[in-house]
C-alpha positions as CSV (number, residue, x, y, z in Angstrom):
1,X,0.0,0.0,0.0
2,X,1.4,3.5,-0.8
3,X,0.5,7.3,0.0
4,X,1.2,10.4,-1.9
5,X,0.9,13.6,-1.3
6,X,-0.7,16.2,-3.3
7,X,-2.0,18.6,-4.8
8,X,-2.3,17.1,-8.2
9,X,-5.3,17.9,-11.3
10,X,-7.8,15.0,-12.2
11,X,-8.5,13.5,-15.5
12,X,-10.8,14.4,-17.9
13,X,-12.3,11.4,-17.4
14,X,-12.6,11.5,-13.2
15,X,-13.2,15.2,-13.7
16,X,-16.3,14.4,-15.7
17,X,-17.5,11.6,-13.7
18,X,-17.1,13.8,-10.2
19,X,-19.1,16.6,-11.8
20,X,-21.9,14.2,-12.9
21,X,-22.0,13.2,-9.4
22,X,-21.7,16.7,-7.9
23,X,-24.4,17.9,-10.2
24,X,-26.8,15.1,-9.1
25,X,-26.2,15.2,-5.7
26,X,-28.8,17.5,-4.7
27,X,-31.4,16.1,-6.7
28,X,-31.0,12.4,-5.2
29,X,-31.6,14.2,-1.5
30,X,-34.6,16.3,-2.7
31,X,-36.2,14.2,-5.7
32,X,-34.8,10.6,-4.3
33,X,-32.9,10.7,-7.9
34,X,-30.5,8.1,-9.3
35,X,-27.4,9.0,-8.1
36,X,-24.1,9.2,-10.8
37,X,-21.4,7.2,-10.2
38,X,-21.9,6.4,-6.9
39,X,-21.3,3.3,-4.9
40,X,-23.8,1.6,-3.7
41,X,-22.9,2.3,0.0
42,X,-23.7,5.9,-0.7
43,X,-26.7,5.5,-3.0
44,X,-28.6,3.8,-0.4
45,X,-26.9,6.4,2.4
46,X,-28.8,9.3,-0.2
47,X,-31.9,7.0,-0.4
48,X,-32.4,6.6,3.2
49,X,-32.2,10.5,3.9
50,X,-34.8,11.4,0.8
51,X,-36.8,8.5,2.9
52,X,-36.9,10.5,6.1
53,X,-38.2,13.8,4.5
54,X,-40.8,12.9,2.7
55,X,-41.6,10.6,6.4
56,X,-41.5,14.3,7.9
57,X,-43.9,15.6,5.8
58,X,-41.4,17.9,3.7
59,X,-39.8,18.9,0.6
60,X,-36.3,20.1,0.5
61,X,-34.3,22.0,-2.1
62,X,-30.8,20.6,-2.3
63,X,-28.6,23.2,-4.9
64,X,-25.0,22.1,-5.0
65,X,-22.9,25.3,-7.0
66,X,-19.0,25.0,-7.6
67,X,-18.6,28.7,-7.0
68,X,-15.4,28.7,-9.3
69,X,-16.2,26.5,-12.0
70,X,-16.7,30.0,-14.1
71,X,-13.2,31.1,-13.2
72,X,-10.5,30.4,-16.4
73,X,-7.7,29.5,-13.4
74,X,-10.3,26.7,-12.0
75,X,-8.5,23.6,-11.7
76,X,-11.2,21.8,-9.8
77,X,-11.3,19.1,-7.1
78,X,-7.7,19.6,-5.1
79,X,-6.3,15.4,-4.7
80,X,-4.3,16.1,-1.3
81,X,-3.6,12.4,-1.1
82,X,-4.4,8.6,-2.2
83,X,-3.2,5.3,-0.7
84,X,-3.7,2.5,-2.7
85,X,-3.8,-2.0,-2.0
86,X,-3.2,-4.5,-4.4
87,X,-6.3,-3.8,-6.7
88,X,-7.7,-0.3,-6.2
89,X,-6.1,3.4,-5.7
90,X,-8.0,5.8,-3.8
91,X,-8.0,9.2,-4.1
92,X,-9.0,11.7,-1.6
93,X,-10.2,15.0,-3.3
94,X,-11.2,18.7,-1.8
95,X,-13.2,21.0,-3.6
96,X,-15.5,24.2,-2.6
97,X,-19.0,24.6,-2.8
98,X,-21.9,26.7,-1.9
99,X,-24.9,24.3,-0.7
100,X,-28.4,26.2,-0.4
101,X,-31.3,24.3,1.2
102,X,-34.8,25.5,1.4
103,X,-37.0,23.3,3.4
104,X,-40.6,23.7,2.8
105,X,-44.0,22.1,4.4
106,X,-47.2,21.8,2.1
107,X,-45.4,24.2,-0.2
108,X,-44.7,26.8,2.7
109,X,-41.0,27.6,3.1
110,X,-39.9,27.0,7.2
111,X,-36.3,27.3,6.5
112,X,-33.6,28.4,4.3
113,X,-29.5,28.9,4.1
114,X,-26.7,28.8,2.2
115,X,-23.6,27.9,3.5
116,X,-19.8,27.4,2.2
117,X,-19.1,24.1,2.5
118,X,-16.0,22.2,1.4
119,X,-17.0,18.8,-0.3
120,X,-14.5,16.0,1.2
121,X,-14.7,13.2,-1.6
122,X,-12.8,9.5,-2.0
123,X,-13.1,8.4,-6.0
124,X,-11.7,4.9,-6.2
125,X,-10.2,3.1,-9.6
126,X,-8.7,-0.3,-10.5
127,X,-4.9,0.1,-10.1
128,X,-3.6,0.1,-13.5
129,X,-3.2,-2.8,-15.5
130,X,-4.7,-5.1,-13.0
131,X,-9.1,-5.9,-13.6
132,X,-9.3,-7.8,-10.4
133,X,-11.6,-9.3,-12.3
134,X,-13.1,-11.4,-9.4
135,X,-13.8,-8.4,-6.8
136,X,-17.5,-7.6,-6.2
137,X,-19.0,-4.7,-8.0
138,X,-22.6,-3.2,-8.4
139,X,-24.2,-3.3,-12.0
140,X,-24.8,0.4,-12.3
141,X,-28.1,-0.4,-14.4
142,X,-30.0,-2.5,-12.9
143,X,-28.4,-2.8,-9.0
144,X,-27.4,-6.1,-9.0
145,X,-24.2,-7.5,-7.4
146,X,-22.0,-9.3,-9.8
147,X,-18.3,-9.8,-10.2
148,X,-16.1,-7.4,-12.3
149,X,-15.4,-10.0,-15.2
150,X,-19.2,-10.7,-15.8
151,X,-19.9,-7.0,-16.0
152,X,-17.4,-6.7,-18.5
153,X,-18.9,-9.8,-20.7
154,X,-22.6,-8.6,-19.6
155,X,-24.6,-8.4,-16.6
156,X,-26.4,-11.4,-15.6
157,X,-29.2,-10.1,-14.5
158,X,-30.3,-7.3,-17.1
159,X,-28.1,-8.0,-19.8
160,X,-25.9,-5.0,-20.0
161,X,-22.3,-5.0,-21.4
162,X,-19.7,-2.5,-19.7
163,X,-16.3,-1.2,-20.3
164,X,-13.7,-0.9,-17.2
165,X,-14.2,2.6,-17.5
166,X,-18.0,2.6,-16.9
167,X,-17.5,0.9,-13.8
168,X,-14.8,2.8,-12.6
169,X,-13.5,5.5,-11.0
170,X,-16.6,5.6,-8.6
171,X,-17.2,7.6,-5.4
172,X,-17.0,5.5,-2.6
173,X,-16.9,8.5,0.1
174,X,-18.3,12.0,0.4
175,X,-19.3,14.4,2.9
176,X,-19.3,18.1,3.6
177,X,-17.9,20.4,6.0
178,X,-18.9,24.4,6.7
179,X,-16.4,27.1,6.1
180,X,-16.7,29.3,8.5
181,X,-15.8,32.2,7.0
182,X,-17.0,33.6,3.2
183,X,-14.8,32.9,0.4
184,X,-12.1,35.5,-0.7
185,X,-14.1,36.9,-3.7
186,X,-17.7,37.0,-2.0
187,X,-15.9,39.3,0.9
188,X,-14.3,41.4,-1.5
189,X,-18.2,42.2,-2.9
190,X,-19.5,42.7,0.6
191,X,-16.7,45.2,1.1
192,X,-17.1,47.1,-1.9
193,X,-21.1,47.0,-1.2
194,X,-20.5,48.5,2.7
195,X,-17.9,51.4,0.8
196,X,-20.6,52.3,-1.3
197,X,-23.1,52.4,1.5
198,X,-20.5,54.6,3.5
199,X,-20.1,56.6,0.6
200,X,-23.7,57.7,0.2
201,X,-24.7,57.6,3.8
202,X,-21.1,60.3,4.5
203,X,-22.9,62.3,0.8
204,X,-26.0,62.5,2.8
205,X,-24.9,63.9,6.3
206,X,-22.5,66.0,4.3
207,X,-25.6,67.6,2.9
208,X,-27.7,67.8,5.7
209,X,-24.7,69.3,7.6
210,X,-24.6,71.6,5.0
211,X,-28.2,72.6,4.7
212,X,-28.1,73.3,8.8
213,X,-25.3,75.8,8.6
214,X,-26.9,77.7,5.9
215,X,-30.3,77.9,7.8
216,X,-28.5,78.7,11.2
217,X,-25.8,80.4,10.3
218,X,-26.4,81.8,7.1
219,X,-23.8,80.0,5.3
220,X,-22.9,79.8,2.0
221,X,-22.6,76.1,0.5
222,X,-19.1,74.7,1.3
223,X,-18.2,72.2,-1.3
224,X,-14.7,71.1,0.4
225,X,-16.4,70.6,3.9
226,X,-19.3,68.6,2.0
227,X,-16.7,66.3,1.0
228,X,-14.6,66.1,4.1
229,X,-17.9,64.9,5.6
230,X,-18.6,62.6,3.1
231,X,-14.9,60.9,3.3
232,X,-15.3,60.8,6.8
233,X,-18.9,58.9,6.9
234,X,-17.5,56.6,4.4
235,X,-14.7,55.7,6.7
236,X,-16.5,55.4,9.6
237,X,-19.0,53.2,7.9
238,X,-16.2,50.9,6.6
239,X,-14.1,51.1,10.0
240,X,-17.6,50.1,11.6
241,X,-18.0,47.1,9.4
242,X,-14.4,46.0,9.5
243,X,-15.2,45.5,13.7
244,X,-18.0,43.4,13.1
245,X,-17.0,41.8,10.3
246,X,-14.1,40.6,12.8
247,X,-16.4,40.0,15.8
248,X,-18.9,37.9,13.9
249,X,-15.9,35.8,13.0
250,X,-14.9,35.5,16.2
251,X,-18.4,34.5,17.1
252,X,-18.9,32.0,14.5
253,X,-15.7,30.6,15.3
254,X,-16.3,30.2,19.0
255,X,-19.7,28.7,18.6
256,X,-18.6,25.8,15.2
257,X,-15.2,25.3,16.9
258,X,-17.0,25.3,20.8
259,X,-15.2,21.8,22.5
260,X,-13.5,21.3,19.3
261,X,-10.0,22.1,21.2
262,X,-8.1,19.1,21.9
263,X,-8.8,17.2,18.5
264,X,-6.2,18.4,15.9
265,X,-4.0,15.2,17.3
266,X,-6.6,12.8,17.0
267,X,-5.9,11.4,12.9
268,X,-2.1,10.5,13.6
269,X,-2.5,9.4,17.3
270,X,-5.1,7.0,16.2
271,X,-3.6,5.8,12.3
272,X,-0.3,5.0,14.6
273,X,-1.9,2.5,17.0
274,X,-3.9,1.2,14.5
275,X,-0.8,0.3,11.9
276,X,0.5,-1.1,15.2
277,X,-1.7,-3.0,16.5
278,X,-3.5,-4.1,13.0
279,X,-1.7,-3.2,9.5
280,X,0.6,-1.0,8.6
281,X,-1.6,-0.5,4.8
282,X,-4.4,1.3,7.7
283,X,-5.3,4.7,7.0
284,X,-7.7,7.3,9.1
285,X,-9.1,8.6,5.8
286,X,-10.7,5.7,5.2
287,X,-11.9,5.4,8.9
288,X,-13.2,8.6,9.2
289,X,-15.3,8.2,5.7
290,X,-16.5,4.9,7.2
291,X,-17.2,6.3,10.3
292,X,-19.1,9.0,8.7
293,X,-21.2,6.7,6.6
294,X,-21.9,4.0,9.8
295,X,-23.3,7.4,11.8
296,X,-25.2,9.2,9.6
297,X,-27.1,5.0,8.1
298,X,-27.6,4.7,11.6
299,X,-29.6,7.8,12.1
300,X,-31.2,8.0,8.7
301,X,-32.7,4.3,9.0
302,X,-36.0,3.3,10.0
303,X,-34.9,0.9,12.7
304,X,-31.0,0.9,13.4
305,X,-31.9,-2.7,15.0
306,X,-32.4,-4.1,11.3
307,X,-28.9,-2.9,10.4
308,X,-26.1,-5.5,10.4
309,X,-23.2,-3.4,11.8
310,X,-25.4,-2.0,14.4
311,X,-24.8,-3.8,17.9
312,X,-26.4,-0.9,20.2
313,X,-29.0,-0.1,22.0
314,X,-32.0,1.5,20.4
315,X,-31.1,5.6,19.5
316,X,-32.2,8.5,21.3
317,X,-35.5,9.2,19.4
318,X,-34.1,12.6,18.7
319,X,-32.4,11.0,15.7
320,X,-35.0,10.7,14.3
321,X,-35.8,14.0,13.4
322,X,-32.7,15.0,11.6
323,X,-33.0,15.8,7.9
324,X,-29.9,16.6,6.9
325,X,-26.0,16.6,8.9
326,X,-22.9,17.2,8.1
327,X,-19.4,16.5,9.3
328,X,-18.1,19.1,12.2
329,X,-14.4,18.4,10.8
330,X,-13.5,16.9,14.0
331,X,-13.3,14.1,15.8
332,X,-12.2,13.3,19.2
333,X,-10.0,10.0,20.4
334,X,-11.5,9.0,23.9
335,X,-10.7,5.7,24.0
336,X,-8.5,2.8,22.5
337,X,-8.7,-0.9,23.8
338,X,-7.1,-4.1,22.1
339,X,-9.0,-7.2,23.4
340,X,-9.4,-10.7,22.2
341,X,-8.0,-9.8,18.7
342,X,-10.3,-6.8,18.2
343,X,-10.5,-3.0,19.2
344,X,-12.8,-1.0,20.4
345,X,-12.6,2.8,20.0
346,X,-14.4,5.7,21.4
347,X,-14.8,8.8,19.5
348,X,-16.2,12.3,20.0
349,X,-18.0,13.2,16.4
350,X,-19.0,16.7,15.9
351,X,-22.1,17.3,13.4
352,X,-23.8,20.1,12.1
353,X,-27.2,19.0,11.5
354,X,-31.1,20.1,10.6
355,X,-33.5,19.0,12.7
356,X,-37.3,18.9,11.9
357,X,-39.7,19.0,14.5
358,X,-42.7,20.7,15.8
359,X,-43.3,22.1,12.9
360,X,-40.2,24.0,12.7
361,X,-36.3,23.4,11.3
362,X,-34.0,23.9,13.4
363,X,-29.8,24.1,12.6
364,X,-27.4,22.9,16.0
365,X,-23.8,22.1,16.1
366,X,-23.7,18.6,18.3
367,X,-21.6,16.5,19.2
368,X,-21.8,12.4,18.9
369,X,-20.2,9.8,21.0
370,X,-19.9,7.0,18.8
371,X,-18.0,3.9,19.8
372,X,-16.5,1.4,17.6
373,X,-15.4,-2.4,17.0
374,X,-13.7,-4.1,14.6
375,X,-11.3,-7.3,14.3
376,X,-8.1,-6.9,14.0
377,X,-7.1,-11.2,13.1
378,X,-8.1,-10.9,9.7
379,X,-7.1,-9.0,6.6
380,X,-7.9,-5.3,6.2
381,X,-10.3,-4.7,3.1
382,X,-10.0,-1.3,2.1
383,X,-12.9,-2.1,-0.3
384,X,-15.2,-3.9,1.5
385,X,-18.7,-2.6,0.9
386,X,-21.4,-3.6,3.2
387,X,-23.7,-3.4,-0.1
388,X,-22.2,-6.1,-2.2
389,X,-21.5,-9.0,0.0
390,X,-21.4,-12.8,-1.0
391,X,-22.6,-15.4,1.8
392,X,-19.6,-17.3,2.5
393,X,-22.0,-20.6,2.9
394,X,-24.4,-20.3,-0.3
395,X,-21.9,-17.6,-2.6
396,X,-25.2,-15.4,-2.8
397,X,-25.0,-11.8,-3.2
398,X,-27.3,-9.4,-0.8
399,X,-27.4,-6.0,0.5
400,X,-26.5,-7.0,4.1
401,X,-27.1,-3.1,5.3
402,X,-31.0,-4.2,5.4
403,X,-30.4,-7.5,5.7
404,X,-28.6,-9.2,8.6
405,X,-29.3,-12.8,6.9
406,X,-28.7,-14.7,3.8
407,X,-32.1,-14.3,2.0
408,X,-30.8,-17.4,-0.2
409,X,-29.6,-20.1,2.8
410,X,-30.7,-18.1,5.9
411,X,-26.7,-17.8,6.9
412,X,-26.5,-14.7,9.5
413,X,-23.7,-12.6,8.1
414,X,-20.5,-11.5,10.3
415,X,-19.8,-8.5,9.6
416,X,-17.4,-8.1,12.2
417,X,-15.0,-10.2,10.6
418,X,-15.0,-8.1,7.5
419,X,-15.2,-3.7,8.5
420,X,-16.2,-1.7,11.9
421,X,-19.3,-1.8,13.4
422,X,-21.0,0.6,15.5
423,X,-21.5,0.0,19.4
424,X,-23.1,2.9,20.5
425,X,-24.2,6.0,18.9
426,X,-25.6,9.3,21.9
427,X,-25.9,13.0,21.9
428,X,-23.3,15.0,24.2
429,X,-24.8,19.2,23.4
């Protein structure tokens, strides 16, 4: 397994397929639309959270906008690192966006915002020159889980023939994270918007300055002081601006960032037990973008006691009301305990999530103590998808995230002996 360091330019080709999935990612939240170039892990993710807000009663516009992709110098997504095993190379991308949501209730609008937001992606592709031709892998017509080699000669199941190109790159991992302050070029507007303001409101006293000394003192009109005054009210109206501008930062800082302190050590504390205690080929980004996806199934699900890697109690019912979350950028190490030839790790998650209840929408920064298990015996998968598994008794392919047993044989599935699962998921505000 190898890592490199970026930032490097995609491909036409994984430039392409990243937009397609960029530009449909909004509508598979809202409409429930096919997702592009997804895996199947995040297709049913997407699925479950267009689910819960048509449960709640709502409709919710999703726009996704790459801010820059007007901009001649846009090189667009940033690849800050891959890692890569003996079939697949994984790259983890950056790129910035400007997400608006408008929730609405029997056509009535309850909330809206638009926030910057930094999409975090991992596109995966066969390492070069090698098929792995008997790996798993998702018909992207009709949903079926075949092999790669019969994809390639036709899908068993609906018939349709694919080059290695239509199956991959894919997006195996994806979630955003909030700026918290505006982007360079926005600012710049506001500024030039509050100068103009100063400008006229500085004209304006400068005139009705003006008009007072000529009634009370009978005056004569005095161009220079006129625009003294106005200079000055434009400067004062900036100045003024400039302090709050800073002080809101402050704020929003203090309140996104509030018991975030403390974490910045977490993702090479934790990689280095884990290479050695488990496998040197182990890597957080793929942890964390597991993590992500086992927290936010868990919450968007019906029942989390259907789900295969859940091993919990039932949630706090709260959960239940969140429509939409997204990664704080942050998480916590608590705890770290090798046992039996597995480890269990406690995390603090931070979130920033919509809720919907009551009849209103509210937005919170949380955060989640989620606690994890996973063997540590058996060889890591970087690929394992808990979508596309194959009974080890009967060789039949299921979804095993709604389905904790062979529907073919009846064999319950161990999922522990193939990726994390989740112990215990609960709120700390």
């Amino acid at each position: 397994m190898g890592f490199n360091i970026g930032p490097v330019r995609l491909t036409e080709l994984y430039r392409k397929k990243y937009d397609a999935f960029t530009e449909n990612l909004g509508l598979a939240i809202s409409e429930g639309k096919q997702i592009s170039f997804a895996d199947n892990d995040i297709t049913n993710l997407l699925k479950l959270q267009h689910e819960r807000i048509m449960d709640k009663g709502l409709s919710i516009d999703y726009e996704v906008t790459d801010k820059e992709e007007a901009d001649e110098l846009d090189l667009g997504p940033m690849v800050l690192s891959d890692w890569k095993d003996a079939h697949y190379q994984n790259y983890v991308c950056l790129e910035e966006y400007d997400v608006k949501r408008t929730v609405k209730q029997d056509g009535k609008k309850q909330y809206s915002d638009r926030r910057h937001n930094t999409l975090h992606t991992v596109i995966t592709d066969v390492t070069s020159g090698i098929r792995a031709d008997l790996e798993p892998c998702t018909c992207p017509n009709c949903g079926a889980v075949s092999t790669i080699s019969r994809l390639v000669d036709g899908c068993p199941y609906c018939k349709t023939m694919y080059k290695m190109d239509d199956l991959f790159p894919r997006i195996t991992r994806y979630y955003f994270t909030e700026d918290a302050a505006p982007k360079e070029r926005e600012d710049t507007r506001l500024r030039g918007k509050v100068l103009l303001g100063g400008l006229i409101l500085g004209f304006i006293i400068g005139a009705i300055l003006n008009l007072y000394s000529m009634n009370v003192y009978d005056d004569e009109y005095n161009l220079f002081e006129h625009f003294v005054v106005t200079v000055f009210g434009m400067l004062i109206t900036y100045s003024a601006f400039c302090v709050l501008d800073v002080l809101n930062l402050i704020r929003r800082g203090i309140v996104n960032n509030a018991g975030k302190w403390g974490t910045a050590g977490t993702h090479g504390k934790f990689e280095h037990m884990m290479k050695k205690a488990y496998s040197p080929e182990f890597s957080f980004d793929y942890f964390s973008g597991k993590a992500l996806s086992l927290i936010k199934t868990a919450v968007y699900s019906k029942d989390e006691q259907d789900l295969l890697f859940y091993k919990g109690p039932a949630l706090d019912k709260r959960f239940k009301d969140i429509i939409d979350m997204n990664y704080g950028n942050a998480m916590k190490l608590i705890s770290f305990t090798e046992n039996n030839g597995s480890v269990t790790v406690a995390m603090d998650v931070f979130f920033d999530t919509l809720y919907a209840f009551d009849n209103k929408i509210k937005y919170k920064h949380e955060k989640y103590r989620a606690v994890f298990r996973r063997r540590i015996d058996i060889p890591l998968n970087l690929q394992f998808s808990m979508t596309r598994i194959s009974c080890p008794k009967c060789s039949g392919s299921f979804n095993a995230v709604l389905n904790k047993n062979c529907p073919f044989c009846g064999t319950e599935y161990d999922i522990e002996s193939q990726d994390w699962v989740l112990l215990e998921l609960s709120q700390y505000n």
